[in-house]
Kinemage of the C-alpha trace (Angstrom):
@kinemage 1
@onewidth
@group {chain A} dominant
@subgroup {mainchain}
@vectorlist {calphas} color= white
{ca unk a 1} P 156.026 165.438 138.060
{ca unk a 2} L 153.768 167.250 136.510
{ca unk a 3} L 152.783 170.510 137.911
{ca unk a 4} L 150.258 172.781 136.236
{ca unk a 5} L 148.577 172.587 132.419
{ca unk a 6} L 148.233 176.063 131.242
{ca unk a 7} L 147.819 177.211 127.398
{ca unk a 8} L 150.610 178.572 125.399
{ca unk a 9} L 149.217 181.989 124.998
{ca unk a 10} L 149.534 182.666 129.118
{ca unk a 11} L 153.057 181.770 129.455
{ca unk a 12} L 154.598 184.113 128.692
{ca unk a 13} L 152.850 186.311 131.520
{ca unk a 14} L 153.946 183.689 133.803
{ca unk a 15} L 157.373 183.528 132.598
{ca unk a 16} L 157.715 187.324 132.670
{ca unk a 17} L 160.944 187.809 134.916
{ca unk a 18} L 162.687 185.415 132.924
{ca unk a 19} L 163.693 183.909 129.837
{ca unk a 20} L 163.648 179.883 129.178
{ca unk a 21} L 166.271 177.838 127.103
{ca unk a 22} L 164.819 175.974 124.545
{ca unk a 23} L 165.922 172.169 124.831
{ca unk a 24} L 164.959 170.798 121.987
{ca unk a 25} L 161.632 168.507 120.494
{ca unk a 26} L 162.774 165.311 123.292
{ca unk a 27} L 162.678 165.593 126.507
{ca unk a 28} L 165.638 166.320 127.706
{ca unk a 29} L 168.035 164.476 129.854
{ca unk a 30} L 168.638 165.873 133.645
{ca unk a 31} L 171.545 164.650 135.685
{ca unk a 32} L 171.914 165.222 139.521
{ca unk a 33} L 174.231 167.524 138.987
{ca unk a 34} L 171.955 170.011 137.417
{ca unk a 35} L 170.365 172.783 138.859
{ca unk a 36} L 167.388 172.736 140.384
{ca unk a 37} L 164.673 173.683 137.264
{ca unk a 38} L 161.464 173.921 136.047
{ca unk a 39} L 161.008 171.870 132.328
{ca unk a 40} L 157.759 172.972 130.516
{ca unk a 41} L 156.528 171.455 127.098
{ca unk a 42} L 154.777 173.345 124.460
{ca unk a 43} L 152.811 171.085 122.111
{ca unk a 44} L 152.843 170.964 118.194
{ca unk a 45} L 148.726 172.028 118.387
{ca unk a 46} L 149.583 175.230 120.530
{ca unk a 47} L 149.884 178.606 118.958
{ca unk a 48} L 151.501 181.867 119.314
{ca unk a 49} L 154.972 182.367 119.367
{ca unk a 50} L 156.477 179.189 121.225
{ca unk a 51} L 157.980 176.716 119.000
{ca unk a 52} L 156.987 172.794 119.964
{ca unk a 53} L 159.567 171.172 122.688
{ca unk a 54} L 160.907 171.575 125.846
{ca unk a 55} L 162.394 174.515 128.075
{ca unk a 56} L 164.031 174.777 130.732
{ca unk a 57} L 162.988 177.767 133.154
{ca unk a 58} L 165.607 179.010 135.136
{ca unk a 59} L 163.217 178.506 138.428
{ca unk a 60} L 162.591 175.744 140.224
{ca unk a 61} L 159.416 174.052 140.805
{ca unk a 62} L 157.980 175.975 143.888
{ca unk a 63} L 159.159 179.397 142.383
{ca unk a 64} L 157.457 178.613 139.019
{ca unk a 65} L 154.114 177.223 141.006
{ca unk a 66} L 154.352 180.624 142.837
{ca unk a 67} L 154.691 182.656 139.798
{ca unk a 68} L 151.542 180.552 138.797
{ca unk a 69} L 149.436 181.353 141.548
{ca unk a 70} L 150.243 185.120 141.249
{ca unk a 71} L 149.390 185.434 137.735
């Protein structure tokens, strides 16, 4: 589901209290099992210092939607 479209440049002021995994250029593949996270793509055209493909934050959705709101 997709939950918020923000650029590259202000993630990593919403991402401050934590550091995401890189997964990799395909998106990845989530079992049941896993965790409750949040899975945020960075596209080729974006700049700064986040490499294209997905991470995995280490929150879940309604923890990453209020880090959102507060930044």
């Amino acid at each position: 589901m997709l939950r918020a479209v923000i650029p590259a440049a202000e993630l990593s002021g919403v991402l401050s209290k934590e550091k995401p995994k890189y997964l990799g250029k395909s998106f990845p593949q989530l079992s049941q099992s896993d965790p409750v996270s949040t899975v945020i793509e960075i596209v080729k055209d974006e700049r700064g210092r986040w490499k294209a493909g997905f991470y995995r934050a280490t929150n879940g959705p309604l923890e990453f939607e209020d880090h959102l709101r507060a930044f």
